[in-house]
C-alpha positions in Angstrom: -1.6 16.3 37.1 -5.5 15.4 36.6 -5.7 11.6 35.5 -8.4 12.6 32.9 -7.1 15.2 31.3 -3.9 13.5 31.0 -5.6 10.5 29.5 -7.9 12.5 27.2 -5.1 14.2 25.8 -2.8 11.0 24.9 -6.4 9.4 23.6 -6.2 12.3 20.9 -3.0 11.1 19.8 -4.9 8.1 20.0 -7.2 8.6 17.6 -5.2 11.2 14.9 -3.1 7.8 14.5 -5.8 6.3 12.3 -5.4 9.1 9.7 -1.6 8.9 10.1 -1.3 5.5 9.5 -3.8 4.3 6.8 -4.1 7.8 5.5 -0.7 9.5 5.6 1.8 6.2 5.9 0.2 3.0 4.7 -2.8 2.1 2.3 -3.9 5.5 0.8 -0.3 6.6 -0.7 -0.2 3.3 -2.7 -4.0 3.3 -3.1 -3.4 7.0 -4.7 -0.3 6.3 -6.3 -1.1 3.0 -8.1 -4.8 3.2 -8.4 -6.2 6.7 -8.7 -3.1 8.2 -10.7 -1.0 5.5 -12.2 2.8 5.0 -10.8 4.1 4.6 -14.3 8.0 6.1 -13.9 7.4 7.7 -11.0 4.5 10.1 -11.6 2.5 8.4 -9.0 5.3 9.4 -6.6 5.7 12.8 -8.1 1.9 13.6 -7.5 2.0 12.3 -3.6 4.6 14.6 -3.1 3.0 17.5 -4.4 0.3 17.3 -2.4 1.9 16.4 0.4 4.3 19.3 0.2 1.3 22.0 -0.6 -0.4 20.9 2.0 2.1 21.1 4.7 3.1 25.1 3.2 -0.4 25.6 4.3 0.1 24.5 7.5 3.5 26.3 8.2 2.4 29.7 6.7 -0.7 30.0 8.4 0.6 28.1 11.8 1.7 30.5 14.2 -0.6 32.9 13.2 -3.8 30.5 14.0 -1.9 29.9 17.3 -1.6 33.5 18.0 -5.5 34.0 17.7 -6.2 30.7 19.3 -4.5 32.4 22.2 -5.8 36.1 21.7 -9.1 35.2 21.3 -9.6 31.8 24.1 -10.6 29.7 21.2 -8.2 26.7 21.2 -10.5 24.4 21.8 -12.7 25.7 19.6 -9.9 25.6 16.9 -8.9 21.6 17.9 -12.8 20.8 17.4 -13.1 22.2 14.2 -9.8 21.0 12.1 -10.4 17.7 14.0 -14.3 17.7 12.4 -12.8 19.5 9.0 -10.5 16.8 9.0 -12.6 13.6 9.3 -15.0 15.3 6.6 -12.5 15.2 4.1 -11.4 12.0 4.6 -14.7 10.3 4.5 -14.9 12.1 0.8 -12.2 10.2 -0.2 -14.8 7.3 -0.4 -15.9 8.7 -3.3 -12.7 8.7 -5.4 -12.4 6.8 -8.4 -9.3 5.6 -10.6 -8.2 8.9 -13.0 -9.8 11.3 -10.6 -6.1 13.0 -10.4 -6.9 16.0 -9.5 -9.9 15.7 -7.2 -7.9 12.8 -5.1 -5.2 15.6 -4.7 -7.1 18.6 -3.3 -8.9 16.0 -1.1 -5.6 15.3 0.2 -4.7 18.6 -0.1 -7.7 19.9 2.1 -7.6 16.6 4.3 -3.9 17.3 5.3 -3.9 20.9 6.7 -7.2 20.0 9.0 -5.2 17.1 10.6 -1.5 18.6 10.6 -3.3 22.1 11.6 -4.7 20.8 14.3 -2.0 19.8 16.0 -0.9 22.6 17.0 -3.7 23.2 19.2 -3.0 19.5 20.5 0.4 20.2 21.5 -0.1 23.5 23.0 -1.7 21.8 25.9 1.5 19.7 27.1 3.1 22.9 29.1 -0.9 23.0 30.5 -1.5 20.4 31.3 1.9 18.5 33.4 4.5 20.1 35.2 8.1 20.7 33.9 9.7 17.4 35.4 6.8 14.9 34.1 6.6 16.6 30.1 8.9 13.7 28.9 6.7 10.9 29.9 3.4 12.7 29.1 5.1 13.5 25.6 6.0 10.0 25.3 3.1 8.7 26.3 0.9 10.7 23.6 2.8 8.9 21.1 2.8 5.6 22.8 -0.8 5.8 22.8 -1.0 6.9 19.8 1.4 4.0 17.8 -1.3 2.0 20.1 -3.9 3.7 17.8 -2.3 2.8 14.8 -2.5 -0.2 15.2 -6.2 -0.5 16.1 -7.0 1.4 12.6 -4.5 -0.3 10.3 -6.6 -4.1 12.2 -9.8 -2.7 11.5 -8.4 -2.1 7.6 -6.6 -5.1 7.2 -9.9 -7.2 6.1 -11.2 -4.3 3.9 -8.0 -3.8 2.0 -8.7 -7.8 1.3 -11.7 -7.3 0.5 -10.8 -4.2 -2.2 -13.7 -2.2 -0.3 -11.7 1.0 0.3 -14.1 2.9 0.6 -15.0 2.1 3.5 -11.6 1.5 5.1 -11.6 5.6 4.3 -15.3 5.6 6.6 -13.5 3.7 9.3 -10.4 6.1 9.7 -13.5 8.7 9.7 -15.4 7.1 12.6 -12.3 6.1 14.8 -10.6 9.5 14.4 -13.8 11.6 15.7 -14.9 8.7 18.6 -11.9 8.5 20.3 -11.3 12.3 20.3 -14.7 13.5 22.2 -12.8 12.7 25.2 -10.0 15.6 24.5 -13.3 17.8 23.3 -15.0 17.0 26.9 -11.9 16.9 29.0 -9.1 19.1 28.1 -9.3 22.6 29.5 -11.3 25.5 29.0 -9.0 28.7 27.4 -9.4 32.2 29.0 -8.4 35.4 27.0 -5.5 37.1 27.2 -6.7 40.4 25.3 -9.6 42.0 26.2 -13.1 42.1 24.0 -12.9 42.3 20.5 -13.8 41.6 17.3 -12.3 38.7 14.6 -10.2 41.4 12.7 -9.2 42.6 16.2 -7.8 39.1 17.7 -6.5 38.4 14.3 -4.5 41.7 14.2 -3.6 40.7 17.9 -2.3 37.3 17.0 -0.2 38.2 13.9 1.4 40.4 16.4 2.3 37.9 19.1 2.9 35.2 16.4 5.7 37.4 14.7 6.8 38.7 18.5 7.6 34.5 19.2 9.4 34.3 15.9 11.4 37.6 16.7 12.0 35.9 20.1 13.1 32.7 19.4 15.3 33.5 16.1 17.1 36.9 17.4 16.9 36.7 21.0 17.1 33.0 22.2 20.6 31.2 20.2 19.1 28.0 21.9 16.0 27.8 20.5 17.3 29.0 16.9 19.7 26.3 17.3 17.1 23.3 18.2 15.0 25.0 15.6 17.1 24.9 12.9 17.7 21.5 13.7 14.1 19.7 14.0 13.7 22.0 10.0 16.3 19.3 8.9 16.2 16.1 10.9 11.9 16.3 10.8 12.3 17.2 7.0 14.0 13.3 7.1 11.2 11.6 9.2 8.7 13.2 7.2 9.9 12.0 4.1 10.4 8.3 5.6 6.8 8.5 7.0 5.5 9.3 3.7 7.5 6.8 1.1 8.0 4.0 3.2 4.9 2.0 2.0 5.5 3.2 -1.6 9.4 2.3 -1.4 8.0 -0.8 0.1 5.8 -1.6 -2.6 7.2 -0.5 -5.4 11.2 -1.3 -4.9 11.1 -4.2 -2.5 7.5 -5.9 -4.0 5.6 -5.7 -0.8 1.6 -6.3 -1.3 -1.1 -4.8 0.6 -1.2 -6.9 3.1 2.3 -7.0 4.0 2.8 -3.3 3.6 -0.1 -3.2 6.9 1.8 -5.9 8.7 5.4 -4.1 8.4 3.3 -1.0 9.4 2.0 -2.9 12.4 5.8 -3.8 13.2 6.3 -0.6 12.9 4.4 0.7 15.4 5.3 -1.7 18.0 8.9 -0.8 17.9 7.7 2.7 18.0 6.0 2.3 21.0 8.6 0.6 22.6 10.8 3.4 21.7 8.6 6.1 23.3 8.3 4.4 26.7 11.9 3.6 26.7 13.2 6.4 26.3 10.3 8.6 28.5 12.1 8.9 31.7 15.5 9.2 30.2 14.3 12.3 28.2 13.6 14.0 31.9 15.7 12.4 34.0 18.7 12.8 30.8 17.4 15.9 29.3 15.3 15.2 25.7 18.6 16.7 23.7 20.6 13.8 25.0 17.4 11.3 23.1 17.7 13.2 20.0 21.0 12.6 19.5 20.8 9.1 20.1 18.0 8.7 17.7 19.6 10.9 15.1 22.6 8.3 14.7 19.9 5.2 14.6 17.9 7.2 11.4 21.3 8.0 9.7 21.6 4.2 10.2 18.6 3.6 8.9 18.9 5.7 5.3 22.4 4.1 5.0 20.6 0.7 5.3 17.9 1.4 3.2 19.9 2.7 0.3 21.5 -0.7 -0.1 18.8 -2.9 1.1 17.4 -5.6 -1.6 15.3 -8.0 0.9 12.4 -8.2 2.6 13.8 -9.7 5.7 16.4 -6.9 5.3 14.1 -4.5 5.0 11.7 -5.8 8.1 15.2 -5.4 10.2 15.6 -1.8 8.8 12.0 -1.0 9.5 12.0 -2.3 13.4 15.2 0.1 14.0 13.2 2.9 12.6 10.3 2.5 15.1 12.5 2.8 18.0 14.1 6.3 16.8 10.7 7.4 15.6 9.0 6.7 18.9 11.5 8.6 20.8 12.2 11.3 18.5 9.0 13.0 18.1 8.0 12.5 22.1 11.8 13.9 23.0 11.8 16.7 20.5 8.1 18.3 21.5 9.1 17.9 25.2 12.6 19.8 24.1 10.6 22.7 22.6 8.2 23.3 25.5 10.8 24.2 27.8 11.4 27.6 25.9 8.1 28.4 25.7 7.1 31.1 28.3 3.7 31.0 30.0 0.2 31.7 28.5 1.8 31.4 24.8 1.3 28.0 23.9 -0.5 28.5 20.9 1.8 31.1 19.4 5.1 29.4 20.3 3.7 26.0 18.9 2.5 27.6 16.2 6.2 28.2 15.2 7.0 24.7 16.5 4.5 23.5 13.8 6.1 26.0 11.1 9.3 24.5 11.1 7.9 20.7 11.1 5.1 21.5 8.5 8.0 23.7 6.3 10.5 20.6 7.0 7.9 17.9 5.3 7.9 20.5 2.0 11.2 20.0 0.5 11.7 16.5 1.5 9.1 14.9 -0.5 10.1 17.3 -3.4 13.4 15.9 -3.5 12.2 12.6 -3.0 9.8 12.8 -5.5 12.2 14.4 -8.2 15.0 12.2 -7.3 12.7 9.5 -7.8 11.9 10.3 -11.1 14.8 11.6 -12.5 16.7 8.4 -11.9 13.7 6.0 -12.1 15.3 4.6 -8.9 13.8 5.8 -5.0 16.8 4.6 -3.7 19.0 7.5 -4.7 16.5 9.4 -3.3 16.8 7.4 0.3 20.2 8.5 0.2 19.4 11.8 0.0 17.3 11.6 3.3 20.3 11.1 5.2 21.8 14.1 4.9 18.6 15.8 6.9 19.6 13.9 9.6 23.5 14.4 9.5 22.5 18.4 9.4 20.2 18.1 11.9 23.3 16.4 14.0 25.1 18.9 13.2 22.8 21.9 14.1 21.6 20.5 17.6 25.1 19.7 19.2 26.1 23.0 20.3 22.5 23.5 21.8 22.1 24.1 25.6 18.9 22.9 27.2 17.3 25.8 29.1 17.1 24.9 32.9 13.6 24.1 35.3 11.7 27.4 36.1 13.0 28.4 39.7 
């Protein structure tokens, strides 16, 4: 493994965590919510979701297709540069928004959310690249380690603005921290060679719609195992989506947390999140990343069962540490579980898919949550509902068989 490439890569994850936390988890949902649309029974909630859920269709439809060009045509990089730069343009628009703009704050969001979630794909098709079967785990982890790290940093650097009420710039700063801290990955990470020979757009595109419906044929019909793990991160990631993307609002609205607490439980968070990751690193190799996914599956069915019920803060600051530790060792476990069916030189393509089912899993979560939300003017009916994407995703995963190291 080459030390820089292995850094540059976790530094990505690094700097994406700006726009997930202040963005996608934290200050913008309430800021959009309460501010620009108006939370009155739930509408506030209702709107988040929708663009939250279109946005992600976007990004599962046109997924492994992207992926299958990106690996046709030798132009991931090329593809990680550009949503990462699309990305960081939209959010710096958001500066501009102003209470009532409903609509304009939505396809912002919209627009914002499938440069950033799109991109990842290209991100995560490196890991199989870039460290050898019996190190994934720890890289994996330490991707998200780094990047609850990031987190952190942005949701510091915000804390004073959101004081302040000057969020448009706290919008600027997720701008400027996301693009610095990724140049590294543009510098570092490795140059893509073809895998087709010369030909034009409508030619690579043809090429990649090809191989991306070959890897879903391939991993749905011919591979029970990867259906099976498949099926299972649709449901379970459906769950951490949702959590991820009501917390703060739940926070707010049904426990009375202010701005500044909301950053500081976020902050918690985070901590717990990264303890999680590097905790449970070398277990996922040494243990196998199913075995980690389990574990963490019966801490978030824990945690909706919890929330449902909880009517604290204090309660709620215990909840929220227990969640950090299963999300930090959730997402590292379940991209290092997914790489080990992928075969060689179709990263893109197969992570594509992988991308599919997490981007199609974050549609009907928020829906429901939303829905739930306002047809009983109560979220925490809708928390319960959460908990059954993780008791399906249980139920889906424990027949799977991890696929052996390459001989």
């Amino acid at each position: 493994m080459k030390k820089s490439v292995i850094i540059s890569w976790c530094l990505y994850d690094f700097a994406g965590a700006s726009y997930a936390a202040v963005i996608a988890a934290v200050i913008f949902p309430v800021y959009y919510a309460n501010h620009i649309v108006g939370n009155t029974a739930g509408l506030g909630d209702l709107w988040w979701g929708r663009a939250i859920s279109l946005s992600m269709l976007i990004v599962a439809v046109t997924s492994p297709f992207a992926g299958g060009i990106a690996d046709r045509a030798g132009v991931r990089k090329k593809f990680l540069i550009a949503y990462t730069l699309a990305a960081v343009f939209f959010v710096s628009m958001f500066s501009f928004l102003k209470a009532g703009v409903v609509i304009g704050g939505f396809l912002l969001m919209v627009a914002a959310n499938v440069a950033k979630e799109g991109g990842i794909v290209f991100y995560n098709s490196y890991l199989p690249d870039i460290a050898p079967w019996e190190f994934r785990g720890r890289v994996s982890a330490w991707g998200f380690a780094l990047g609850y790290v990031g987190s952190a940093a942005a949701l510091l650097i915000a804390l004073p603005l959101v004081r302040t009420g000057r969020f448009p710039l706290v919008w600027l700063s997720v701008s400027a921290f996301f693009l610095i801290f990724s140049l590294p990955a543009f510098h570092f990470l490795p140059r893509d060679e073809r895998t087709a020979g010369e030909g034009s757009i409508i030619h690579y595109a043809a090429e990649g719609t090809k191989s991306a419906i070959s890897a879903l044929r391939w991993l749905w019909l011919e591979n029970p195992g990867a259906r099976s793990f498949l099926l299972s991160y649709l449901f379970y990631q459906d769950g951490v989506n949702t959590v991820i993307i009501f917390s703060s609002i739940f926070a707010s609205k049904s426990l009375g947390f202010g701005p500044t607490e909301l950053v500081a439980l976020y902050l918690a968070v985070q901590i717990t999140a990264f303890l999680g990751a590097f905790a449970m690193a070398k277990p996922a190799d040494l243990w196998g990343p199913k075995k980690v996914i389990v574990f963490t599956l019966f801490l978030w069915v824990f945690v909706a069962a919890a929330a449902t019920f909880v009517r604290q803060k204090d309660q709620f600051w215990a909840i929220a540490g227990i969640a950090g530790l299963g999300l930090g060792s959730i997402q590292a476990a379940s991209r290092t579980l997914f790489s080990r069916f992928i075969p060689p030189g179709r990263q893109s393509e197969f992570f594509g898919v992988y991308s599919m089912m997490g981007k199609t899993s974050a549609i009907a979560g928020p829906l429901i949550f939303g829905l739930v939300s306002r047809l009983t003017g109560s979220e925490r009916p809708a928390v319960a509902a959460v908990g059954g994407l993780f008791l399906l995703g249980l139920a889906f995963i424990a027949p799977l068989r991890e696929p052996g190291a390459p001989v």
